[in-house]
PyMOL commands that place a pseudoatom at each C-alpha (Angstrom):
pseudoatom trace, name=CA, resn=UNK, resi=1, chain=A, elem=C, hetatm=0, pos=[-13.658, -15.171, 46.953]
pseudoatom trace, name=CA, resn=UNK, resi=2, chain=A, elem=C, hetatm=0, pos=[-10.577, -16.340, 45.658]
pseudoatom trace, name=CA, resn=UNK, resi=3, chain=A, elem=C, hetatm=0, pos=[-9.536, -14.754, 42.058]
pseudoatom trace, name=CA, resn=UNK, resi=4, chain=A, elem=C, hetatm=0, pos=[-8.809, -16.645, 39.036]
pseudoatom trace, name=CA, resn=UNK, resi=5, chain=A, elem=C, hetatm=0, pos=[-5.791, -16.411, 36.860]
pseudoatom trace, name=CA, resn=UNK, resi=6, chain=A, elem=C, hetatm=0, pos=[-6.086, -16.388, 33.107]
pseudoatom trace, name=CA, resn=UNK, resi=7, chain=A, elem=C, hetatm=0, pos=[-4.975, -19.802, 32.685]
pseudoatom trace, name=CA, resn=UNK, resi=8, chain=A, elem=C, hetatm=0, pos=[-7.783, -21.370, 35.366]
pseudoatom trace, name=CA, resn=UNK, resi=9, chain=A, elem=C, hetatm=0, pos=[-10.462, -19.051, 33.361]
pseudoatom trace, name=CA, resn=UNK, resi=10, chain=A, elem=C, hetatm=0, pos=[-9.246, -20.123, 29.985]
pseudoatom trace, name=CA, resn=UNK, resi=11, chain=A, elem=C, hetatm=0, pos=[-8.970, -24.188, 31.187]
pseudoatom trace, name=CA, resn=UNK, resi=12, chain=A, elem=C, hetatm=0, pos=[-12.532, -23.221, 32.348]
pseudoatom trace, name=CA, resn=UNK, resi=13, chain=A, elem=C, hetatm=0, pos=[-13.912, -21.970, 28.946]
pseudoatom trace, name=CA, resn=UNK, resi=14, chain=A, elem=C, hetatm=0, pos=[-12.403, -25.205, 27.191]
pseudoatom trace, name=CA, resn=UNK, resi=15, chain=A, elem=C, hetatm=0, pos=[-13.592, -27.173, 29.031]
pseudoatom trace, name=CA, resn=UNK, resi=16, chain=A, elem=C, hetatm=0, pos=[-17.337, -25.785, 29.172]
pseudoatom trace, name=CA, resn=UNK, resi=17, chain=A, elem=C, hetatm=0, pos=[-16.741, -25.937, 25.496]
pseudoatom trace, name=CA, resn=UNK, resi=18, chain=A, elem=C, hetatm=0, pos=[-15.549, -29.328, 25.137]
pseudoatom trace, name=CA, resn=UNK, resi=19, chain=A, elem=C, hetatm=0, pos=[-18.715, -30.267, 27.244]
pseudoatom trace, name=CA, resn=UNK, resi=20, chain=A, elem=C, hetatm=0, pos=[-21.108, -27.795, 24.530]
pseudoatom trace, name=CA, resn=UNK, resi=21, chain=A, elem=C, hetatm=0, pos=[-19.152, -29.322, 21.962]
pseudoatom trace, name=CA, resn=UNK, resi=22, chain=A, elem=C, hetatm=0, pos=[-19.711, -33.391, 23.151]
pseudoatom trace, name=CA, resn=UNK, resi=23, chain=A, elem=C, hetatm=0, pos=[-23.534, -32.590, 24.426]
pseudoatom trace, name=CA, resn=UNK, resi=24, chain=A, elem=C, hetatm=0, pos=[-24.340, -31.599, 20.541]
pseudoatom trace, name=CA, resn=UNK, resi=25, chain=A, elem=C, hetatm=0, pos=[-22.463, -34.645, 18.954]
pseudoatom trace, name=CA, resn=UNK, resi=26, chain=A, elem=C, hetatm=0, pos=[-24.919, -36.848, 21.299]
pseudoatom trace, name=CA, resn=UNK, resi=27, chain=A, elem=C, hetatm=0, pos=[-28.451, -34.408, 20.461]
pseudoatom trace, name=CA, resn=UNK, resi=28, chain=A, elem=C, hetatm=0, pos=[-26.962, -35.096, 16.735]
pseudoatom trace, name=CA, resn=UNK, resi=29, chain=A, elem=C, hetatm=0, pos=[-26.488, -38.667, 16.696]
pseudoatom trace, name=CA, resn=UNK, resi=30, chain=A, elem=C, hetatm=0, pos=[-30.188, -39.164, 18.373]
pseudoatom trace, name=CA, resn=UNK, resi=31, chain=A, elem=C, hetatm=0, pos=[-31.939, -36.988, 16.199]
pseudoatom trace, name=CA, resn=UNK, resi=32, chain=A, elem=C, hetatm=0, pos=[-30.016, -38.620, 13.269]
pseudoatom trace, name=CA, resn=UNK, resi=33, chain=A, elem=C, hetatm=0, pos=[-30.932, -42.201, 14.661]
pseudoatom trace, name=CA, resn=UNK, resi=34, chain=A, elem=C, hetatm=0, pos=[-34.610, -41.250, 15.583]
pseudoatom trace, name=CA, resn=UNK, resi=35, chain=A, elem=C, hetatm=0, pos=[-35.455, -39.213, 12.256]
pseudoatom trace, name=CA, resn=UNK, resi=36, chain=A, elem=C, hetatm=0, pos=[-32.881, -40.963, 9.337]
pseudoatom trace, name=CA, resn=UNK, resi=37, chain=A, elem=C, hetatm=0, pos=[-34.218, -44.394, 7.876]
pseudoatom trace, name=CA, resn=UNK, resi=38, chain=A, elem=C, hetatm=0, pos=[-31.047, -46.098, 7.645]
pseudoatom trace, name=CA, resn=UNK, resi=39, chain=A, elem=C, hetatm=0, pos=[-30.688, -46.847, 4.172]
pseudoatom trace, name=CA, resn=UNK, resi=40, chain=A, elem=C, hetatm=0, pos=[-29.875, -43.338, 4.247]
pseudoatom trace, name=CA, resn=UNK, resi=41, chain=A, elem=C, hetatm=0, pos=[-26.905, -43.676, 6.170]
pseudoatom trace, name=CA, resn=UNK, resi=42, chain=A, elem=C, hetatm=0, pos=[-24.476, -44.472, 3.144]
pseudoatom trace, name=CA, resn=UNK, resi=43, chain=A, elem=C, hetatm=0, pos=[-25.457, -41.391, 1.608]
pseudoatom trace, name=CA, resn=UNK, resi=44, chain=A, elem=C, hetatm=0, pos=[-25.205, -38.960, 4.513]
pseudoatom trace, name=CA, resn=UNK, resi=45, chain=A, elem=C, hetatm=0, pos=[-21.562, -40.881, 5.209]
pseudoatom trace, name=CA, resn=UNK, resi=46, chain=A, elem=C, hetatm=0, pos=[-21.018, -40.427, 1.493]
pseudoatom trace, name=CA, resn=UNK, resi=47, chain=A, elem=C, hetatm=0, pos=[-21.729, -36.414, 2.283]
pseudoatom trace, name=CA, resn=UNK, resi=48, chain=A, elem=C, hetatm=0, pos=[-19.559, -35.990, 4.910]
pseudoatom trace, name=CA, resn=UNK, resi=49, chain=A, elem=C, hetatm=0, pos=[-16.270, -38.182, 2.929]
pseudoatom trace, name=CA, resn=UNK, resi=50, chain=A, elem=C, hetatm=0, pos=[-17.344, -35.430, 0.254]
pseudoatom trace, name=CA, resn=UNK, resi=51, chain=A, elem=C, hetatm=0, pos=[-17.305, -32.505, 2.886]
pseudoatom trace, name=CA, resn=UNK, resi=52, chain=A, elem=C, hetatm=0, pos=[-14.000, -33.643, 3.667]
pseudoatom trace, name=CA, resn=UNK, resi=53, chain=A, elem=C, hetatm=0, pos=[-12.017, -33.826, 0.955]
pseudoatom trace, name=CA, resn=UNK, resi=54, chain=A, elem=C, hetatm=0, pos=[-13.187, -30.529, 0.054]
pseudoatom trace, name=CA, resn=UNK, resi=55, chain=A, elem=C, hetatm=0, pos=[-12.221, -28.651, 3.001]
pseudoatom trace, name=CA, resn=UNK, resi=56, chain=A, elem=C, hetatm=0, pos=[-9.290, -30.129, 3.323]
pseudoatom trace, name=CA, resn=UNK, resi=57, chain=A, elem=C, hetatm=0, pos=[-8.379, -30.844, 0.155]
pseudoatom trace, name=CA, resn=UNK, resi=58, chain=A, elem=C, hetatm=0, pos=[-9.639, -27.642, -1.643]
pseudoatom trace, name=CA, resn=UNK, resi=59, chain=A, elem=C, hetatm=0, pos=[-10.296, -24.953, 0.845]
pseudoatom trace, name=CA, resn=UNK, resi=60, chain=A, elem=C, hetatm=0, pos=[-7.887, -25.572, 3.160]
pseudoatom trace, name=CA, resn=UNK, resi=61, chain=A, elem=C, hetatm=0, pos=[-5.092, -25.845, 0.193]
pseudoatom trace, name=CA, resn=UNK, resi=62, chain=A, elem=C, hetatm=0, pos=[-6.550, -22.396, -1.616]
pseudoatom trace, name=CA, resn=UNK, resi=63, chain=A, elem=C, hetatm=0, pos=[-6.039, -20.763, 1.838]
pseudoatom trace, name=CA, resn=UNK, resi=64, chain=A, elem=C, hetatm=0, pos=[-2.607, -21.775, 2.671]
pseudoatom trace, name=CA, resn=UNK, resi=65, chain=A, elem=C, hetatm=0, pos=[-1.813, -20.882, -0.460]
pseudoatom trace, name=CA, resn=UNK, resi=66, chain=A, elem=C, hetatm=0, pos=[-3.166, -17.460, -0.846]
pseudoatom trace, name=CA, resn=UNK, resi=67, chain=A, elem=C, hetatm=0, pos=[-1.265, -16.671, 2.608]
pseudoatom trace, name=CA, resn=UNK, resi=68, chain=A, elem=C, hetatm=0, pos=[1.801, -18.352, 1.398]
pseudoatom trace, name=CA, resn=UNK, resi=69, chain=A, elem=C, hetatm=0, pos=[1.474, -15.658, -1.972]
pseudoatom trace, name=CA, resn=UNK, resi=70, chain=A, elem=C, hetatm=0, pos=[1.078, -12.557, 0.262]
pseudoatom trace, name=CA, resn=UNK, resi=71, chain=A, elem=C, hetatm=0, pos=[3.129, -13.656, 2.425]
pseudoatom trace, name=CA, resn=UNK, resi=72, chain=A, elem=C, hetatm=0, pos=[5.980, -13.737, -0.592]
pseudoatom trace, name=CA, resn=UNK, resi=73, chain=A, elem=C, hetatm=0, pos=[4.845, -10.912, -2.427]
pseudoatom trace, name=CA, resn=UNK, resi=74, chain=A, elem=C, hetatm=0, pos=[4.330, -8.279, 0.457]
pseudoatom trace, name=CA, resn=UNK, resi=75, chain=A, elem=C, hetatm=0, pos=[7.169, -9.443, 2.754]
pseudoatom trace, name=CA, resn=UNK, resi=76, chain=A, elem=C, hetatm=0, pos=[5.215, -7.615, 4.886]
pseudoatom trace, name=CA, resn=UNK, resi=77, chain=A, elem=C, hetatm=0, pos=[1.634, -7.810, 4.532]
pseudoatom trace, name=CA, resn=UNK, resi=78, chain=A, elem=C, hetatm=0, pos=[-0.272, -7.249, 7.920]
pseudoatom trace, name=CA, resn=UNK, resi=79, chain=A, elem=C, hetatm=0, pos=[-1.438, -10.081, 9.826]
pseudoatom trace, name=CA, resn=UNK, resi=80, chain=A, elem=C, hetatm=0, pos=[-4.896, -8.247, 9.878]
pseudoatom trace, name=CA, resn=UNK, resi=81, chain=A, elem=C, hetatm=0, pos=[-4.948, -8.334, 6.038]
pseudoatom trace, name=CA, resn=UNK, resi=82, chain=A, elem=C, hetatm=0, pos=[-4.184, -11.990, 5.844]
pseudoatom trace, name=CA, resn=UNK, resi=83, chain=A, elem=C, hetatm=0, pos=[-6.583, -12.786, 8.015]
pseudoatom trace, name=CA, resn=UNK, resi=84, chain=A, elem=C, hetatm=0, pos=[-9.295, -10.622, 6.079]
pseudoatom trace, name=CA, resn=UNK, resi=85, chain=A, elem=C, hetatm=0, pos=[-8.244, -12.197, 2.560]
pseudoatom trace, name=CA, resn=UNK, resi=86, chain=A, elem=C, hetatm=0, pos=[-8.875, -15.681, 4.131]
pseudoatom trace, name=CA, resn=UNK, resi=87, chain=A, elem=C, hetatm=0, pos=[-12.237, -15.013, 5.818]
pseudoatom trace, name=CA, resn=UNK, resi=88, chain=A, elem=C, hetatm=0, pos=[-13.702, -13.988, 2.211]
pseudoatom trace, name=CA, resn=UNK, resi=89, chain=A, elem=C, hetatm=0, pos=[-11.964, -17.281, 0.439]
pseudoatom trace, name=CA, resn=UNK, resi=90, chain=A, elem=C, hetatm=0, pos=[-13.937, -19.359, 3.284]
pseudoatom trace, name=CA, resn=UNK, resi=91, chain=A, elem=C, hetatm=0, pos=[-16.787, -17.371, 3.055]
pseudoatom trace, name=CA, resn=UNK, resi=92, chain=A, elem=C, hetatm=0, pos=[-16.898, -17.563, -0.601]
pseudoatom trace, name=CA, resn=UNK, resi=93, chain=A, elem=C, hetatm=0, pos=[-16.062, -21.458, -0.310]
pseudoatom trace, name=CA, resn=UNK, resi=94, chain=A, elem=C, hetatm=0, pos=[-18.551, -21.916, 1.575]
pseudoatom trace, name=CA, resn=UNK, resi=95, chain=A, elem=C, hetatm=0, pos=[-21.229, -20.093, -0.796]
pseudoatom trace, name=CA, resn=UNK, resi=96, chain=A, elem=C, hetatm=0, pos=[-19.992, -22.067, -3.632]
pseudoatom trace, name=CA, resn=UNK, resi=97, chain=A, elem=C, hetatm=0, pos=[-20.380, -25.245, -1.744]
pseudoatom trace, name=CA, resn=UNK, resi=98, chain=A, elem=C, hetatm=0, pos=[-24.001, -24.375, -1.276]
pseudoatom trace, name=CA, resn=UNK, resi=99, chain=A, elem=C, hetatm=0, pos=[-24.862, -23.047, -4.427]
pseudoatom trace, name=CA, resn=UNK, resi=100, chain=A, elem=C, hetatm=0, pos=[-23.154, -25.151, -7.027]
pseudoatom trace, name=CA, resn=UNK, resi=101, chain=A, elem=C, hetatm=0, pos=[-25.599, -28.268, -6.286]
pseudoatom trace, name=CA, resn=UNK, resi=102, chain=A, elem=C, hetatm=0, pos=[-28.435, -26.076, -7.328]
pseudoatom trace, name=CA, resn=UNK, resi=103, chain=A, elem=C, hetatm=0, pos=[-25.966, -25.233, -10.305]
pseudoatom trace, name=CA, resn=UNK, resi=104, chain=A, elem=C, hetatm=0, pos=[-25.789, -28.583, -11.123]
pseudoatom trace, name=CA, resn=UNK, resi=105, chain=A, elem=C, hetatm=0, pos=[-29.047, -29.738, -10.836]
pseudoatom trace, name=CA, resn=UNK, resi=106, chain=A, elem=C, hetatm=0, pos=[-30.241, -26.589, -12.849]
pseudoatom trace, name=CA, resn=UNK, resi=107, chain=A, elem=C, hetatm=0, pos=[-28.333, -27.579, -15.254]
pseudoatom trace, name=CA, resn=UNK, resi=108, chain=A, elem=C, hetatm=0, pos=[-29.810, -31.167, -15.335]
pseudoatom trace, name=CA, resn=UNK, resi=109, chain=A, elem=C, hetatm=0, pos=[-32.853, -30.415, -15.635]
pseudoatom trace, name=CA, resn=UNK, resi=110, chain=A, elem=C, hetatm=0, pos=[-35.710, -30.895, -13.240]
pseudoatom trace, name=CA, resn=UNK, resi=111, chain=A, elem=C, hetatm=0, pos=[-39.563, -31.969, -13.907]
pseudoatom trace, name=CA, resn=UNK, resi=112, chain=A, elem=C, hetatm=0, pos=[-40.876, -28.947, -11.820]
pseudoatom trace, name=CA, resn=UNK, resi=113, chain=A, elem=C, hetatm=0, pos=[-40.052, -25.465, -13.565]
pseudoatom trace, name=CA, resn=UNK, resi=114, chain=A, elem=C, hetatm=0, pos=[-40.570, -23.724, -9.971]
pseudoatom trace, name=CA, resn=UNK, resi=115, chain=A, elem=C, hetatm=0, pos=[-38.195, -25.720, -7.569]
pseudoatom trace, name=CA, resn=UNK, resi=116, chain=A, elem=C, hetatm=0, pos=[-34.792, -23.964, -9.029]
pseudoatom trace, name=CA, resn=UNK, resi=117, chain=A, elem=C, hetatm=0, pos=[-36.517, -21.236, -10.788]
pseudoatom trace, name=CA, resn=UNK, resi=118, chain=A, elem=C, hetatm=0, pos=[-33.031, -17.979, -9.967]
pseudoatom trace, name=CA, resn=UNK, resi=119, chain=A, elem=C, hetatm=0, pos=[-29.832, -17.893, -12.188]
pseudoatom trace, name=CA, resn=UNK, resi=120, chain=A, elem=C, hetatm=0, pos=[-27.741, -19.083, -9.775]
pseudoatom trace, name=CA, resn=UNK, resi=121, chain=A, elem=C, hetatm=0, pos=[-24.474, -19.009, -11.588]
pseudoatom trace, name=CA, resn=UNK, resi=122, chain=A, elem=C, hetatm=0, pos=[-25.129, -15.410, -12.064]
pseudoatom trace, name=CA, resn=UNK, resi=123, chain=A, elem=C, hetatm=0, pos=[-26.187, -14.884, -8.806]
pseudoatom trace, name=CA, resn=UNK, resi=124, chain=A, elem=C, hetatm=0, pos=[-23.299, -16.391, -7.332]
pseudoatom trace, name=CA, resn=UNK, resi=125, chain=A, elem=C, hetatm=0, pos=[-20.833, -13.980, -9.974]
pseudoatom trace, name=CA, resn=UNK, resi=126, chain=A, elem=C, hetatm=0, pos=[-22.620, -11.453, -8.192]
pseudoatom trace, name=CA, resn=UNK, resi=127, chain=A, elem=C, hetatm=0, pos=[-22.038, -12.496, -4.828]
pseudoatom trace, name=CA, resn=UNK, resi=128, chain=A, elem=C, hetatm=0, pos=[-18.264, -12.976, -5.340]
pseudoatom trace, name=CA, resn=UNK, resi=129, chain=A, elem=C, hetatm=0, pos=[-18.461, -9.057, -7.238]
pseudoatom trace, name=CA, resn=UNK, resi=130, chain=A, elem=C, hetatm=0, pos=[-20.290, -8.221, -3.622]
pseudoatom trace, name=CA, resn=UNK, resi=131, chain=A, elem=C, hetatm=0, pos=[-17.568, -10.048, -1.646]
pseudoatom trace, name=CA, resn=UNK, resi=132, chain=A, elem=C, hetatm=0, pos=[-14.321, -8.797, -3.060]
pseudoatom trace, name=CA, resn=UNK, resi=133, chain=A, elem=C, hetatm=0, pos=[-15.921, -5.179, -2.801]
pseudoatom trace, name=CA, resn=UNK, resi=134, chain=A, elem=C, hetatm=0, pos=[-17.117, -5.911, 1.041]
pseudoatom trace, name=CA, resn=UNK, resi=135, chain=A, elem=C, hetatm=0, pos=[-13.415, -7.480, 1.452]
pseudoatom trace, name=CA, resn=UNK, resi=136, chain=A, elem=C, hetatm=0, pos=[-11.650, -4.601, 0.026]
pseudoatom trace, name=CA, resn=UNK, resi=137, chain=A, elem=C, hetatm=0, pos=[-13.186, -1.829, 2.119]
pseudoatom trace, name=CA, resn=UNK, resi=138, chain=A, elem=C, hetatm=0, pos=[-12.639, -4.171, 5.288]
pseudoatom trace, name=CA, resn=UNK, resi=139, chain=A, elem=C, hetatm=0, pos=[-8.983, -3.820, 4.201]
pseudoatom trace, name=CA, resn=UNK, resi=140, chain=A, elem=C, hetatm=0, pos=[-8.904, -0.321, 3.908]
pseudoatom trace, name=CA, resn=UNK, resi=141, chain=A, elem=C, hetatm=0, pos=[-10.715, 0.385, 6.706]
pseudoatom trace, name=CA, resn=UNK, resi=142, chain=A, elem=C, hetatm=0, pos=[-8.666, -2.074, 8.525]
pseudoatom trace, name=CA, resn=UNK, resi=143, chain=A, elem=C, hetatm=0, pos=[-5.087, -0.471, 7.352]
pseudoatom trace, name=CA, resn=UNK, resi=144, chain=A, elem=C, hetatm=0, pos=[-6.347, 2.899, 7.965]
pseudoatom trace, name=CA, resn=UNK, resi=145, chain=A, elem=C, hetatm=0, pos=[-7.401, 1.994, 11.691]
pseudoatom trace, name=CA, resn=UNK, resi=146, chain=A, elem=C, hetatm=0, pos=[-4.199, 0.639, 12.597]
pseudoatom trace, name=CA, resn=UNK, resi=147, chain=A, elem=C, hetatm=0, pos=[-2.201, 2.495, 14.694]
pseudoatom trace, name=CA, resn=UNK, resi=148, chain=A, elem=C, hetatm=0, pos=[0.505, 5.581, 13.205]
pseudoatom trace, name=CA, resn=UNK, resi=149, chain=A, elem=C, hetatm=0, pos=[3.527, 3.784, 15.055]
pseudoatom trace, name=CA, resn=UNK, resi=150, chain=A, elem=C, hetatm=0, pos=[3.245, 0.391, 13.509]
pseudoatom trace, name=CA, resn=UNK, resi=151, chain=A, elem=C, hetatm=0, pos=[2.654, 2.055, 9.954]
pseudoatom trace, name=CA, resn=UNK, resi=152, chain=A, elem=C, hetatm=0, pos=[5.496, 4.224, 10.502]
pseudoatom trace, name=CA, resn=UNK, resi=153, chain=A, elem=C, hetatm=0, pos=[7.363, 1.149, 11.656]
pseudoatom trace, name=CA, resn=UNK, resi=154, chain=A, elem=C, hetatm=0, pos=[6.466, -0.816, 8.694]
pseudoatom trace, name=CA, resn=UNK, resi=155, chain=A, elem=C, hetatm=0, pos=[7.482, 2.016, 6.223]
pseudoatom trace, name=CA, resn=UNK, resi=156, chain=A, elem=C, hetatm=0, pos=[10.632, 2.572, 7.980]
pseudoatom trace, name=CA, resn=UNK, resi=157, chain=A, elem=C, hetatm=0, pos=[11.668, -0.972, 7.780]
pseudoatom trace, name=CA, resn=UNK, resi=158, chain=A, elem=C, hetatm=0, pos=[10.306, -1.221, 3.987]
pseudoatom trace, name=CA, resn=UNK, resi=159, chain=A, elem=C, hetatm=0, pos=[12.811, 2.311, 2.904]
pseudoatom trace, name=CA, resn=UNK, resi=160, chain=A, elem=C, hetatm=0, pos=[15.669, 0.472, 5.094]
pseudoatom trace, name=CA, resn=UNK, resi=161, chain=A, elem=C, hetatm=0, pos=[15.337, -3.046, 2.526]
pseudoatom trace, name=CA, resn=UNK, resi=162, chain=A, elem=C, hetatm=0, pos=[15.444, -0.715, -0.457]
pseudoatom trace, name=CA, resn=UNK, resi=163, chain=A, elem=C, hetatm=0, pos=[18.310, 1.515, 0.439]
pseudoatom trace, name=CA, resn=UNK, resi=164, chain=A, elem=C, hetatm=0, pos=[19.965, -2.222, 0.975]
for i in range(1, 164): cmd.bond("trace and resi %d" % i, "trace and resi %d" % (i + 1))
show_as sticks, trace
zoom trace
């Protein structure tokens, strides 16, 4: 049996995915034609120009520039770090994207006392209180994990810029 290199088994993997990927965009579109009256369909397009411009307009944008801010006031903050910081700003995106709606519409009003019946503004203070916590023990653990040389490197090379 003849091996694979890396590069056959990672052209393999893409393309398996690729195939995943297509197979649910058709399951999607049938279930969407099947079960969605279409008078519906402006809305749900609505939804998604809406899911858009807020990924890519907000989220997207607060990422880059968090990174670009570390990334000018550390010099040298760990990759590792960076990419902890922006897994909790997506992760809290994310929860705010679901939760404001029921902000909203709390705030609205609705005929039935029982459908939004949590503070969800507090709820979702909490959650962010919850997520900075969770984020800043990931870091620690994360910086104390990583091995002596690099640290040692990185101090090194942060004494050498002072004396400079």
């Amino acid at each position: 049996m003849a091996e694979h290199d890396r590069g056959d088994l990672v052209r393999i993997w893409r393309i398996a995915l690729v195939v995943l990927g297509v197979a649910l965009l058709v399951v999607g579109g049938l279930v969407l034609l099947q079960d969605v009256a279409p008078k519906r369909y402006g809305g749900i397009l609505l939804w998604f120009a809406g899911a858009l411009v807020i990924h890519d307009g907000i989220i997207a944008g607060l990422v880059i520039a968090v990174n670009l801010t570390l990334r000018k006031a550390g010099r040298r903050v760990p990759f590792g770090v960076l990419v902890i910081i922006q897994g909790a700003i997506v992760v809290g995106a994310i929860m705010a994207l679901i939760v404001f709606p029921q902000i909203v519409k709390q705030g609205i009003g609705t005929l039935n006392p029982t459908i939004l019946p949590l503070d969800y503004a507090a709820n979702l203070v909490l959650f962010y209180g919850v997520l900075a916590a969770a984020t800043a023990v990931t870091i620690a653990v994360y910086l104390r994990a990583r091995p002596q040389s690099r640290r040692r490197r990185t101090n090194n090379d942060a004494i050498n810029r002072a004396r400079d």
